[in-house]
Jmol script that loads the backbone (N, CA, C; Angstrom):
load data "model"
ATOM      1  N   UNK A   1     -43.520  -8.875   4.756  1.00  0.00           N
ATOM      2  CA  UNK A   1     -42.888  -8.203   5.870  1.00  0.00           C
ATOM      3  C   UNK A   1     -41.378  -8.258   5.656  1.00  0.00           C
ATOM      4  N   UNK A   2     -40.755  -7.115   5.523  1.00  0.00           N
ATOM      5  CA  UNK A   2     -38.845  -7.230   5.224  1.00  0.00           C
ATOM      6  C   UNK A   2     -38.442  -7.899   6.828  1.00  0.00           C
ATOM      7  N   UNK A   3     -37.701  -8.434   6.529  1.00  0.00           N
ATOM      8  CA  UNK A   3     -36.529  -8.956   7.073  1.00  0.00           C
ATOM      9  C   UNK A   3     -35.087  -7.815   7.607  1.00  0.00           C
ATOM     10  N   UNK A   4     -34.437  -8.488   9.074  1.00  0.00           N
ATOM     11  CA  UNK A   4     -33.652  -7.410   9.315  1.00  0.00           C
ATOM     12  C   UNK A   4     -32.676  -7.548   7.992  1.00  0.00           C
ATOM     13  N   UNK A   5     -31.632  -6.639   7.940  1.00  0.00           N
ATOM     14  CA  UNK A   5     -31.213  -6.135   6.811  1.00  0.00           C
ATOM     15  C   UNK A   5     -29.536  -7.656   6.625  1.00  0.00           C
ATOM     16  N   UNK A   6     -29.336  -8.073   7.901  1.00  0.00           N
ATOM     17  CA  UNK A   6     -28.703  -8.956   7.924  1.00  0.00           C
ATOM     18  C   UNK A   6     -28.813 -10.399   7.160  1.00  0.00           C
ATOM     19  N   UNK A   7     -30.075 -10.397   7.572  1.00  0.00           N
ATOM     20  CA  UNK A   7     -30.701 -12.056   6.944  1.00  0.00           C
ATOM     21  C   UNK A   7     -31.042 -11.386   5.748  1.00  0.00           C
ATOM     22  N   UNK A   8     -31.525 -10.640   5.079  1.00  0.00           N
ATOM     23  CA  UNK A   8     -31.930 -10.735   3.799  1.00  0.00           C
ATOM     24  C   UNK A   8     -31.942  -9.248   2.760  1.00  0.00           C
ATOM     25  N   UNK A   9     -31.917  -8.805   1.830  1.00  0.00           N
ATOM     26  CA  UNK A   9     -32.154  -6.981   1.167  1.00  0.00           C
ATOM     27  C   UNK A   9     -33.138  -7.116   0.381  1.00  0.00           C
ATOM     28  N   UNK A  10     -33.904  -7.894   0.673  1.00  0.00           N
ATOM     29  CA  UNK A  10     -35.526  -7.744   0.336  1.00  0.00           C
ATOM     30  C   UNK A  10     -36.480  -8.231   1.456  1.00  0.00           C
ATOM     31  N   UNK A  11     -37.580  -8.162   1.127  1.00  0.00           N
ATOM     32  CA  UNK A  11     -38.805  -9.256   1.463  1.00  0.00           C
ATOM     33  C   UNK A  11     -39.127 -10.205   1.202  1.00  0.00           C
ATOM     34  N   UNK A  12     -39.099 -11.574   1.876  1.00  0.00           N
ATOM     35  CA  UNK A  12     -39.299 -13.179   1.671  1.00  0.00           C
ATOM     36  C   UNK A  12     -40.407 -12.609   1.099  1.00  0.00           C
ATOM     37  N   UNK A  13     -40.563 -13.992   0.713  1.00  0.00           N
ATOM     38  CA  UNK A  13     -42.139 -14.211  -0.309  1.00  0.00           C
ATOM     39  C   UNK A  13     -42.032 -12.893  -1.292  1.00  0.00           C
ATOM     40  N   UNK A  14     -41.660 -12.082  -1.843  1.00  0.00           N
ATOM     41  CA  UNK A  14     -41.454 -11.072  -2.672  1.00  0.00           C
ATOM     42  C   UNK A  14     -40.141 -11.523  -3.770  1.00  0.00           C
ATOM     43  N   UNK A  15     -41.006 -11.644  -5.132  1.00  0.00           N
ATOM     44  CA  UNK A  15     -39.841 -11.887  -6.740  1.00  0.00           C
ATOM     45  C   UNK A  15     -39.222 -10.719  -6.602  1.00  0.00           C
ATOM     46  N   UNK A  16     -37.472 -11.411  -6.792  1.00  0.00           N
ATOM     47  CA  UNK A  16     -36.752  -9.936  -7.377  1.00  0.00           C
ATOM     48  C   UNK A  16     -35.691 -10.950  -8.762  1.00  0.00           C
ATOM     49  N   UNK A  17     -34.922 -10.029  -9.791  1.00  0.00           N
ATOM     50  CA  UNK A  17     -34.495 -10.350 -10.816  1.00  0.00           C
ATOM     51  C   UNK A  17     -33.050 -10.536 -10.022  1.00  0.00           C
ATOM     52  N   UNK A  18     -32.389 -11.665  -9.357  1.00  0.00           N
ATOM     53  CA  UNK A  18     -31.296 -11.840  -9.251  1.00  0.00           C
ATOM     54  C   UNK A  18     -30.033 -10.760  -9.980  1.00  0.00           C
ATOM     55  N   UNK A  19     -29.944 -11.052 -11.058  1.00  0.00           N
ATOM     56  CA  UNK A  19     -28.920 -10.185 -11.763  1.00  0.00           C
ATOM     57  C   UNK A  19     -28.618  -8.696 -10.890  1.00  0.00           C
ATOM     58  N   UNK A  20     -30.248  -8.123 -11.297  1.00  0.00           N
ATOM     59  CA  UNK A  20     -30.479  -6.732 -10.830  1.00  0.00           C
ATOM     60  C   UNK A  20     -29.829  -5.993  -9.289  1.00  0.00           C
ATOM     61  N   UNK A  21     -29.703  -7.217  -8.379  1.00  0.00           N
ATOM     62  CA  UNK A  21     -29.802  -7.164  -6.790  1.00  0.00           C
ATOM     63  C   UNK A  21     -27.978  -5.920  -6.482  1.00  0.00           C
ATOM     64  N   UNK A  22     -27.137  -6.204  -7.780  1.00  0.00           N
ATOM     65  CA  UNK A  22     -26.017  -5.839  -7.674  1.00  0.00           C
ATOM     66  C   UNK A  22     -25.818  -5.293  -8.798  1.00  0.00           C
ATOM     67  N   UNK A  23     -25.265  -3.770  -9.015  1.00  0.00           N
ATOM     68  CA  UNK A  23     -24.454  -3.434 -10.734  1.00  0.00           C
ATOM     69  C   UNK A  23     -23.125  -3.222 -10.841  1.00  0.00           C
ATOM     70  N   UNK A  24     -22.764  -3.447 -11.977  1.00  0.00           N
ATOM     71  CA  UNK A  24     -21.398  -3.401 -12.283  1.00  0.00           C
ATOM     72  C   UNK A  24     -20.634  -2.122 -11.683  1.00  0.00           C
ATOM     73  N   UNK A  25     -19.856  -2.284 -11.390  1.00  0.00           N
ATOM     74  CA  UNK A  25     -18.593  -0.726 -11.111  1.00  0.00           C
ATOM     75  C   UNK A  25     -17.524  -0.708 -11.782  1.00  0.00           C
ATOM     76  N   UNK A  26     -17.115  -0.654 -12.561  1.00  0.00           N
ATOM     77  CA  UNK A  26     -15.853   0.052 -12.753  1.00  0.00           C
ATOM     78  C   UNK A  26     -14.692  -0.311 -12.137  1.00  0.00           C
ATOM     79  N   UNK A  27     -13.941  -1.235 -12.405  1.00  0.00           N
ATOM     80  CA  UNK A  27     -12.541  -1.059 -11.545  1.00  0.00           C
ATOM     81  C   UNK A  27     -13.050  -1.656 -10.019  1.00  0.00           C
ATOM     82  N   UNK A  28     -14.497  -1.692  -9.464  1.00  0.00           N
ATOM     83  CA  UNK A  28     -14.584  -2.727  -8.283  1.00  0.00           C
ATOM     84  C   UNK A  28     -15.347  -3.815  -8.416  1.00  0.00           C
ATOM     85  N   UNK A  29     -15.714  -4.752  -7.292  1.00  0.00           N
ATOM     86  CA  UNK A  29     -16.404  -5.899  -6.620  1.00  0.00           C
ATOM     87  C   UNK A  29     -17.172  -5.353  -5.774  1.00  0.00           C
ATOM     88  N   UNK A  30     -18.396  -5.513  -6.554  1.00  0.00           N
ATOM     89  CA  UNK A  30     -19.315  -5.017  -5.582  1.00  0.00           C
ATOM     90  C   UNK A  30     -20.291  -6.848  -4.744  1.00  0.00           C
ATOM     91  N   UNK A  31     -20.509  -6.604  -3.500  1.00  0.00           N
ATOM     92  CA  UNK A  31     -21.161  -7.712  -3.258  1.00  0.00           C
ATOM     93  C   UNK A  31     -22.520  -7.099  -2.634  1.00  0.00           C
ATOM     94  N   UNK A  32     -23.269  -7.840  -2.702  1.00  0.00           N
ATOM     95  CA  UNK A  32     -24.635  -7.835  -1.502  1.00  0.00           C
ATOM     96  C   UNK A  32     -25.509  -9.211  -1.074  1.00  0.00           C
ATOM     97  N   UNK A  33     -25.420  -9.072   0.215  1.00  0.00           N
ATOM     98  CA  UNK A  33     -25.741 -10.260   0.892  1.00  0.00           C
ATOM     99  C   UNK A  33     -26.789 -10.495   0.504  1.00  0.00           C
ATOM    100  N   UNK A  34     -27.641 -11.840   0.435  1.00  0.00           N
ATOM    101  CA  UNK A  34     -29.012 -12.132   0.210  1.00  0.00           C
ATOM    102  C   UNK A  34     -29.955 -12.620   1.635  1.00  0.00           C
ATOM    103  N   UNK A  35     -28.595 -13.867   1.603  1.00  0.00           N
ATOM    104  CA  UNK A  35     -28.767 -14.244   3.507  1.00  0.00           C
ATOM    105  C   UNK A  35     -27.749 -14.726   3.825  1.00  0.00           C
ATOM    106  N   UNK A  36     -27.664 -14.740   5.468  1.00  0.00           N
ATOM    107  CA  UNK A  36     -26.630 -14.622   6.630  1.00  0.00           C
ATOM    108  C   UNK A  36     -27.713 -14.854   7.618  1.00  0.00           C
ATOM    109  N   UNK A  37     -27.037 -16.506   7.764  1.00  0.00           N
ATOM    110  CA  UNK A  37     -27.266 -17.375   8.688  1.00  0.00           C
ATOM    111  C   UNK A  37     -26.626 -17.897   9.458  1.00  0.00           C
ATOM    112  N   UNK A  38     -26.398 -18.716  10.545  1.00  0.00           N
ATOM    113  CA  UNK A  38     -25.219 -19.712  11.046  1.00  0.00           C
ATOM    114  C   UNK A  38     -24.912 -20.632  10.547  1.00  0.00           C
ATOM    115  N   UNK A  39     -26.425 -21.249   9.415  1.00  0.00           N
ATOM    116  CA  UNK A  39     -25.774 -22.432   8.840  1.00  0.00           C
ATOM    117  C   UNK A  39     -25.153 -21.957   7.514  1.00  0.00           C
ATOM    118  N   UNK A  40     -25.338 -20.807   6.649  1.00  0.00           N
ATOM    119  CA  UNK A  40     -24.270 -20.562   6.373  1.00  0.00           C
ATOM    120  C   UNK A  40     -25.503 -19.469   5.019  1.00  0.00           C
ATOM    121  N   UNK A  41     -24.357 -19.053   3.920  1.00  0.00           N
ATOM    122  CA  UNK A  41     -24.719 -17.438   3.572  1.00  0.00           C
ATOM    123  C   UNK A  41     -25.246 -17.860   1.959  1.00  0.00           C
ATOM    124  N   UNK A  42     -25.513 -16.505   1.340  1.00  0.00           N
ATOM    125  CA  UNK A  42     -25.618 -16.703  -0.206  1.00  0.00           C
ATOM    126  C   UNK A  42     -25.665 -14.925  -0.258  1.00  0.00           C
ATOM    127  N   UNK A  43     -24.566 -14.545  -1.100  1.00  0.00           N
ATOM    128  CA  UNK A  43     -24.269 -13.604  -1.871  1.00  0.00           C
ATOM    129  C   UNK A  43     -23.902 -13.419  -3.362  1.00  0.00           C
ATOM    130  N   UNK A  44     -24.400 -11.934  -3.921  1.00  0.00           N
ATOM    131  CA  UNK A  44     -24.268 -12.116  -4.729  1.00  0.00           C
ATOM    132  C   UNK A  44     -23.008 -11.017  -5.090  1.00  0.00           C
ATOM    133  N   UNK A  45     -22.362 -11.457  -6.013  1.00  0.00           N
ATOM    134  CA  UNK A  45     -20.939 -10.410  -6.346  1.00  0.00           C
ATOM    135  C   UNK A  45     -21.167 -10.018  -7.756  1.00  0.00           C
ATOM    136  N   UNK A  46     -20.820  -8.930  -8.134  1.00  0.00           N
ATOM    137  CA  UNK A  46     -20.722  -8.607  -9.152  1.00  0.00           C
ATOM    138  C   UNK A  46     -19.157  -7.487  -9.606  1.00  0.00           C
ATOM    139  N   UNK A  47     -18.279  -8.480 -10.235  1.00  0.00           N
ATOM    140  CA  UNK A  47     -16.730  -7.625 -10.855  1.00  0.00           C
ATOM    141  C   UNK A  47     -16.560  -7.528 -12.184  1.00  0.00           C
ATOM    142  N   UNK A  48     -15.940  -5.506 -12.081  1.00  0.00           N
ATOM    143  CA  UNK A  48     -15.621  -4.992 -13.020  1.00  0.00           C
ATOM    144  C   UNK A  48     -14.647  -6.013 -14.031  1.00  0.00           C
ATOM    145  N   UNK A  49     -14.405  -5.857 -15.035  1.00  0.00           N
ATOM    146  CA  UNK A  49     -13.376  -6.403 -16.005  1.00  0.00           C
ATOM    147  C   UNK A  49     -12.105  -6.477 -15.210  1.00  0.00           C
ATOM    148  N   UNK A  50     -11.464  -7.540 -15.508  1.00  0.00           N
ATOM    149  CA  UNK A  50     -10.098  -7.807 -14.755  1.00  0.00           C
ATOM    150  C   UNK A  50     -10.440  -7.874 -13.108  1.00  0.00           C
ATOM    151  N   UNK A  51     -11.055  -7.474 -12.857  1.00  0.00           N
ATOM    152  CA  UNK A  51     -11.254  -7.581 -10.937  1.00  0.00           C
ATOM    153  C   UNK A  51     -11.044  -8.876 -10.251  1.00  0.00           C
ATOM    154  N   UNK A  52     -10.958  -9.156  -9.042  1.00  0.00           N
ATOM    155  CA  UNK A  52     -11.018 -10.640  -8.396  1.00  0.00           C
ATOM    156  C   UNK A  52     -10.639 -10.628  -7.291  1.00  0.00           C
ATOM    157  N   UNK A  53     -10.489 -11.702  -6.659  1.00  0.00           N
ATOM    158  CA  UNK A  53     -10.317 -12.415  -5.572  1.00  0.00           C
ATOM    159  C   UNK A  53      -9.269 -12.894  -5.644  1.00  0.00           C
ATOM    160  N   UNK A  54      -7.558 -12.850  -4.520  1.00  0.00           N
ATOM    161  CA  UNK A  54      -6.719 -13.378  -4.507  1.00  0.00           C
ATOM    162  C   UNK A  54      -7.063 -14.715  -4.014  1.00  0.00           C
ATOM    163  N   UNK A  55      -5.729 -15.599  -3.900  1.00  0.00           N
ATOM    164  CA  UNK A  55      -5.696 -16.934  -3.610  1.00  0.00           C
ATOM    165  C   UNK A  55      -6.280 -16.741  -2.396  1.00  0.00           C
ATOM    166  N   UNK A  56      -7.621 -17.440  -1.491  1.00  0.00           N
ATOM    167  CA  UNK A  56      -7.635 -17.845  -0.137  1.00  0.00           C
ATOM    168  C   UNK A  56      -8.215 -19.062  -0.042  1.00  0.00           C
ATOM    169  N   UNK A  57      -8.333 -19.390   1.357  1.00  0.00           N
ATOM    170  CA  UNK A  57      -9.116 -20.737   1.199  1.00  0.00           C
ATOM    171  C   UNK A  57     -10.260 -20.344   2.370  1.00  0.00           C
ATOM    172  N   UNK A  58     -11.436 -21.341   2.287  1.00  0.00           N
ATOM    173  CA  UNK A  58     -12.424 -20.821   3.380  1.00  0.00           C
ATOM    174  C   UNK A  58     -12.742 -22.558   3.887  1.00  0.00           C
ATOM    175  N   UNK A  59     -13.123 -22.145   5.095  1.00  0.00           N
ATOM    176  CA  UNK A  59     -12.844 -23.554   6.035  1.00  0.00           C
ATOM    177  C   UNK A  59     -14.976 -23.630   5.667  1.00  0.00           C
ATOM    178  N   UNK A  60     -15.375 -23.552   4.701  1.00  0.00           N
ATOM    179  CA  UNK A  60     -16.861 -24.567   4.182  1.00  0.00           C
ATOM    180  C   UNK A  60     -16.671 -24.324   2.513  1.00  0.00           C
ATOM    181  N   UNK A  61     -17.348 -25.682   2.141  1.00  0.00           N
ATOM    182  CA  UNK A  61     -17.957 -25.715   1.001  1.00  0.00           C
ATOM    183  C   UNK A  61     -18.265 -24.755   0.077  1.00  0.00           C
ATOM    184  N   UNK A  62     -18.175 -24.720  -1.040  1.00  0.00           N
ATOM    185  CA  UNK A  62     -18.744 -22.909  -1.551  1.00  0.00           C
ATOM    186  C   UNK A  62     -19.357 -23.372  -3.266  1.00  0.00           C
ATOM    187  N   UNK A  63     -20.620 -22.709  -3.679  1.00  0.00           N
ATOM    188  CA  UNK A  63     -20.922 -23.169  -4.795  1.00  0.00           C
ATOM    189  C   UNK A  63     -20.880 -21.928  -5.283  1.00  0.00           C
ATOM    190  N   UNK A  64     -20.380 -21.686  -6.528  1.00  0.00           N
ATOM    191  CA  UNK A  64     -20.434 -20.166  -7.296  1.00  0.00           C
ATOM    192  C   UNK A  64     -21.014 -20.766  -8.412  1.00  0.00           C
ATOM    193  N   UNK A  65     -21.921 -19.814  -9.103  1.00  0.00           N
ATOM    194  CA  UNK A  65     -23.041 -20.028 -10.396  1.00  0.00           C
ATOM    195  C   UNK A  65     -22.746 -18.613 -10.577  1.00  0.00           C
ATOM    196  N   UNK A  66     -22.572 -18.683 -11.984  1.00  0.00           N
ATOM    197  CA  UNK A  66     -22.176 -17.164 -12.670  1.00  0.00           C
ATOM    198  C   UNK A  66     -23.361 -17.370 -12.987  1.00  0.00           C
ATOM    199  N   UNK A  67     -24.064 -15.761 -12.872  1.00  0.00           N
ATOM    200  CA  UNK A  67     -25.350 -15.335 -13.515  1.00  0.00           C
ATOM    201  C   UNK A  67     -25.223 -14.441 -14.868  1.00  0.00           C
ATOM    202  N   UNK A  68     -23.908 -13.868 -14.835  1.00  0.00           N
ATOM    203  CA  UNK A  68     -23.904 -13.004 -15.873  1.00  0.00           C
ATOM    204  C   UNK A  68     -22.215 -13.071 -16.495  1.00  0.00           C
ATOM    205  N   UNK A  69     -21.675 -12.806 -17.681  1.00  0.00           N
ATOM    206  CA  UNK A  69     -20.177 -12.899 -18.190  1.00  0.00           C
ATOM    207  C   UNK A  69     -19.774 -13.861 -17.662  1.00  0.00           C
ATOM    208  N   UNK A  70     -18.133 -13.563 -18.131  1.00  0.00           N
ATOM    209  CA  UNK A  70     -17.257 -15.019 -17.830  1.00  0.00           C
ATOM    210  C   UNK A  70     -15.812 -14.638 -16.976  1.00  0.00           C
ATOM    211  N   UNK A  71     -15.945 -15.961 -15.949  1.00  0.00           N
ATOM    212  CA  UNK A  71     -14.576 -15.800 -15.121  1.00  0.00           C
ATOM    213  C   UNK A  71     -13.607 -17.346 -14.974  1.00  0.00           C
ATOM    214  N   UNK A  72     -12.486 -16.482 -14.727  1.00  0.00           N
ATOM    215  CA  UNK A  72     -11.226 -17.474 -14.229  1.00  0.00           C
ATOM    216  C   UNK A  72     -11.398 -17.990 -12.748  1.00  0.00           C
ATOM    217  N   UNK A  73     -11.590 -19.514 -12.407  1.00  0.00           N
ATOM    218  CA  UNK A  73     -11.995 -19.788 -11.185  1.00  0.00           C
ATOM    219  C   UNK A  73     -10.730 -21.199 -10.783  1.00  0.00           C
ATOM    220  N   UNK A  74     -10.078 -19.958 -10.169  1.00  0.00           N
ATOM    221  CA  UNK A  74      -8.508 -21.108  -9.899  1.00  0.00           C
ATOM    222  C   UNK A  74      -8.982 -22.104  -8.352  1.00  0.00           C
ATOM    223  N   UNK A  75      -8.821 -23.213  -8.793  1.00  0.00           N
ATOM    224  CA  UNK A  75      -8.969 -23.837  -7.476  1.00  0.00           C
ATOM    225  C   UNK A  75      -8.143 -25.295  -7.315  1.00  0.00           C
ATOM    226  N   UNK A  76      -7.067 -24.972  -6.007  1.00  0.00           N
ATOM    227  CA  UNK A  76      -5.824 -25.791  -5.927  1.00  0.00           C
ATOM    228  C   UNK A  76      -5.351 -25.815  -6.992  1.00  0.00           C
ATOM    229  N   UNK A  77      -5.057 -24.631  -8.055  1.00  0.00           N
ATOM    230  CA  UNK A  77      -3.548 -24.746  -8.721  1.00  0.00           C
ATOM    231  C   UNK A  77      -4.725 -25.181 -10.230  1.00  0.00           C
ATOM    232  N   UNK A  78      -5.761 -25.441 -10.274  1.00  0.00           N
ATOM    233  CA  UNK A  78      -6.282 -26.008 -11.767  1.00  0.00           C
ATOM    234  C   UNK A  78      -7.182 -25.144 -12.371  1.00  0.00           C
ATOM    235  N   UNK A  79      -7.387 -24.046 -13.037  1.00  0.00           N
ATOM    236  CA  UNK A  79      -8.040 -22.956 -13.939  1.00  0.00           C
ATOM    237  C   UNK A  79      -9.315 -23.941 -14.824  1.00  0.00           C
ATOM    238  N   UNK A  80     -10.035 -23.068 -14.087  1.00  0.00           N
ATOM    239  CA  UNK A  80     -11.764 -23.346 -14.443  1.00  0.00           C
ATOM    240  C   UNK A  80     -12.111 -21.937 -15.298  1.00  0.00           C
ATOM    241  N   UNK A  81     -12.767 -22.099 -16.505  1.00  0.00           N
ATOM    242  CA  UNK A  81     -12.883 -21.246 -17.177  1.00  0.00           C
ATOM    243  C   UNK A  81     -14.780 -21.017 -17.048  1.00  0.00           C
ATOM    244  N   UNK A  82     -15.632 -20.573 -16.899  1.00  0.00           N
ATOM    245  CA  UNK A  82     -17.100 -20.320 -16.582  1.00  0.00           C
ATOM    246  C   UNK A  82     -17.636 -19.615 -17.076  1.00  0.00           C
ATOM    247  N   UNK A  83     -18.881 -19.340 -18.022  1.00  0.00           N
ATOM    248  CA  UNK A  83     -19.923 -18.429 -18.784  1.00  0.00           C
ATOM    249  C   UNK A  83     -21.238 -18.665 -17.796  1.00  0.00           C
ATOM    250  N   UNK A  84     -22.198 -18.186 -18.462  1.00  0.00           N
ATOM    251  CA  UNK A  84     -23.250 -17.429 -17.759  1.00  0.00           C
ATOM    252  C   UNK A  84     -23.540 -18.745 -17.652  1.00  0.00           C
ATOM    253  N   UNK A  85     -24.435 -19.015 -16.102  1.00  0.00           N
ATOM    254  CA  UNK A  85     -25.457 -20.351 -16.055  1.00  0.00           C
ATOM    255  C   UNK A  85     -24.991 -21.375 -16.002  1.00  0.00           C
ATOM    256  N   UNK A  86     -23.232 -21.288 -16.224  1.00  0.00           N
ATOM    257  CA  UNK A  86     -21.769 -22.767 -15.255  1.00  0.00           C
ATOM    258  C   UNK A  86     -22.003 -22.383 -14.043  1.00  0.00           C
ATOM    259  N   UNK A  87     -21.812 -22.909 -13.356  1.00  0.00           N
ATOM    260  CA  UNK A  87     -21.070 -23.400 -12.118  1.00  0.00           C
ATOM    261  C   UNK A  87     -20.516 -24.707 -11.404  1.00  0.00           C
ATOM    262  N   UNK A  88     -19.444 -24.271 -10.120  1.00  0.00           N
ATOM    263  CA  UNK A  88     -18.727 -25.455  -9.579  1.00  0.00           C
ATOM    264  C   UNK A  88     -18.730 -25.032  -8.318  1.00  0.00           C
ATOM    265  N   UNK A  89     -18.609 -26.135  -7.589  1.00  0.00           N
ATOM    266  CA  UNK A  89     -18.309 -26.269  -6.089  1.00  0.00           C
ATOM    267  C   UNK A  89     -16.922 -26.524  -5.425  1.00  0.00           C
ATOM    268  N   UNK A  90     -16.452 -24.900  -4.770  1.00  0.00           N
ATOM    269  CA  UNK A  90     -14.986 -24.932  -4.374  1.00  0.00           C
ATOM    270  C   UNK A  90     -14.877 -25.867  -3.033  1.00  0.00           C
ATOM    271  N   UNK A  91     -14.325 -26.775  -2.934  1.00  0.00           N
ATOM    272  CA  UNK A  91     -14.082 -27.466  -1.672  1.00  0.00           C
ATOM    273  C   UNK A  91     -13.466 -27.016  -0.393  1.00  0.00           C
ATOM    274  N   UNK A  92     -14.146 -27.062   1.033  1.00  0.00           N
ATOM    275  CA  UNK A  92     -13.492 -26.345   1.954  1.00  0.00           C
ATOM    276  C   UNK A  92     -12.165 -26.615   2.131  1.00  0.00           C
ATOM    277  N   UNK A  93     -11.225 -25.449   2.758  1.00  0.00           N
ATOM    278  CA  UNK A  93      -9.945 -25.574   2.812  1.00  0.00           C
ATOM    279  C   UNK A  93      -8.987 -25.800   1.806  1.00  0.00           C
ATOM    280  N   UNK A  94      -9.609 -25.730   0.624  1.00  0.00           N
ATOM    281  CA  UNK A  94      -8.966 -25.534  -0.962  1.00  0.00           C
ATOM    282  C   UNK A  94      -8.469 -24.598  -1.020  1.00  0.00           C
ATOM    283  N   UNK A  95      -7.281 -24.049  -1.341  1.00  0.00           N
ATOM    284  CA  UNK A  95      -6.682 -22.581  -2.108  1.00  0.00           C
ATOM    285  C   UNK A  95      -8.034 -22.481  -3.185  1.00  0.00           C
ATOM    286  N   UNK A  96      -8.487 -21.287  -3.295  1.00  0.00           N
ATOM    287  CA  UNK A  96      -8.869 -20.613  -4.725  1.00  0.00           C
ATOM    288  C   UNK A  96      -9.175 -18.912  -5.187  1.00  0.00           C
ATOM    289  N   UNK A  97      -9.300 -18.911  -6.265  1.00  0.00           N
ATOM    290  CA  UNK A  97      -9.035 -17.247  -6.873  1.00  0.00           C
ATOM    291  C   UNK A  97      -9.964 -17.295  -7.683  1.00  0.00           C
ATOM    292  N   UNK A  98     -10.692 -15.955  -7.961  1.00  0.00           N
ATOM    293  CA  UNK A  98     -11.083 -15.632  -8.995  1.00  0.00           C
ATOM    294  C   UNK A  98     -10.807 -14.280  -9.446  1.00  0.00           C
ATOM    295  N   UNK A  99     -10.917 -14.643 -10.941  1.00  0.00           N
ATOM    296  CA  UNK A  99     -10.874 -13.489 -11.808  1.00  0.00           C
ATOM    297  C   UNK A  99     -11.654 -13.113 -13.177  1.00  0.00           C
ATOM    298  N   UNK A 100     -12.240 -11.924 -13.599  1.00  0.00           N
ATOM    299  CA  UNK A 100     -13.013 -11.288 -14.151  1.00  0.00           C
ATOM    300  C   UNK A 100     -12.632 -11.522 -15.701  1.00  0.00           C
ATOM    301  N   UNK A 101     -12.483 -12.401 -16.726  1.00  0.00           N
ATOM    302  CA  UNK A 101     -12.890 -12.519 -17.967  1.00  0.00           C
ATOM    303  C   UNK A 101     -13.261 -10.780 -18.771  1.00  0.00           C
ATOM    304  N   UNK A 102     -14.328 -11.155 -18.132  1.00  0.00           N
ATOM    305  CA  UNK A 102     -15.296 -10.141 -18.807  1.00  0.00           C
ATOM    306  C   UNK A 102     -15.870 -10.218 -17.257  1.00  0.00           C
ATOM    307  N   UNK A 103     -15.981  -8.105 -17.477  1.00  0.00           N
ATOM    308  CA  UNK A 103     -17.506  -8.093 -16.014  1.00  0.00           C
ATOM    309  C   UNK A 103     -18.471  -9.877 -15.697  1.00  0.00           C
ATOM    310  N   UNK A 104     -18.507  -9.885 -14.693  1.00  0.00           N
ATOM    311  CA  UNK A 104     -19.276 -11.007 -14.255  1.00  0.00           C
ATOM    312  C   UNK A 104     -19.701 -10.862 -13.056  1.00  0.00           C
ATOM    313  N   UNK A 105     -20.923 -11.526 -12.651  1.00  0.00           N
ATOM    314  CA  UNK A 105     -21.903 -11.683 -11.843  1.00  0.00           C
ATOM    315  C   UNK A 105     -22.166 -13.064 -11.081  1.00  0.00           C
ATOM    316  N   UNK A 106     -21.784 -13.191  -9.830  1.00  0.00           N
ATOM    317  CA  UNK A 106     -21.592 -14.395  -9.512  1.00  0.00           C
ATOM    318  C   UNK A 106     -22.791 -14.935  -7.944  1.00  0.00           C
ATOM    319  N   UNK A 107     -23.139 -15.530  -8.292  1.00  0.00           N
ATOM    320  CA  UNK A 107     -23.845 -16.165  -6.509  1.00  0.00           C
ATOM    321  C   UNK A 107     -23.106 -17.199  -6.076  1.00  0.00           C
ATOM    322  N   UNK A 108     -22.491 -16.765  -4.843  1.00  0.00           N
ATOM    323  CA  UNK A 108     -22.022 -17.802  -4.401  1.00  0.00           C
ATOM    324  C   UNK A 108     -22.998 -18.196  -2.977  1.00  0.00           C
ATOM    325  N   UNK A 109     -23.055 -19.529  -2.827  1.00  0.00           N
ATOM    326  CA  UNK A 109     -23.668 -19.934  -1.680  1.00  0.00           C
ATOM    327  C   UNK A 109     -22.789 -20.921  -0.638  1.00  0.00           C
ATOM    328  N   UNK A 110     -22.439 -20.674   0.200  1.00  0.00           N
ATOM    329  CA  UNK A 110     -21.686 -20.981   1.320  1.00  0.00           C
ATOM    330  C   UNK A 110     -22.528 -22.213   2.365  1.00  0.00           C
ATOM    331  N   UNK A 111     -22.011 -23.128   2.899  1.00  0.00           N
ATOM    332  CA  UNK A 111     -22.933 -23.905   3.488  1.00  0.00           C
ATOM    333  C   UNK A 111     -21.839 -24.048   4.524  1.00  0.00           C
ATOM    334  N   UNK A 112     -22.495 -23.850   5.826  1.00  0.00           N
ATOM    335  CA  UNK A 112     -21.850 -23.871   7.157  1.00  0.00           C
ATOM    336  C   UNK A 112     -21.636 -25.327   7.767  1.00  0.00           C
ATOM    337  N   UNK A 113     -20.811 -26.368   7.195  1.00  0.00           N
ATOM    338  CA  UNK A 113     -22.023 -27.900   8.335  1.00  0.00           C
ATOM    339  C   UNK A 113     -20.500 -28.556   8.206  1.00  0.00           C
TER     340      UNK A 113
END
end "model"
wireframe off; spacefill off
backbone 0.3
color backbone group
């Protein structure tokens, strides 16, 4: 049974190929939600070459796992370099940035608590 379009862009209990859920663009950042909850989210992003995220900070926790290529993952001032199947956990209220290596594909999961 699908889910409203908020909490999820598939059907629980239904396999999908992560990667697939998002494709590359050209010159953008494309994202799509997986879920959106109160206790908190998991999206997946996918950026063109050179693309990114300026410096911000977000008041929760944040885990990004690249699924696909490699990115620049600045956090408080120290450059994290990441390939397919790294990931790290940005700390809430941290400055951080990212940027596109090479096209890359990222899940980040957000925890609300």
């Amino acid at each position: 049974m699908a889910q409203d379009a908020k909490e999820t862009i598939f059907a629980f209990s239904q396999a999908a190929k992560l990667g697939d859920l998002a494709g590359y663009q050209e010159g953008s950042v494309v994202s799509r939600t997986i879920i959106d909850k109160k206790s908190g989210t998991v999206t997946l992003f996918a950026f063109g070459k050179d693309q990114g995220l300026s410096e911000h900070t977000a008041p929760y926790d944040a885990m990004v796992l690249i699924i696909d290529g490699k990115a620049e993952i600045t956090i408080s001032g120290k450059m994290h370099v990441l390939s397919t199947g790294e990931m790290i956990i940005m700390p809430a209220n941290e400055p951080h940035a990212l940027k596109a290596v090479s096209a890359f594909k990222m899940l980040l999961v957000m925890i609300k608590s």
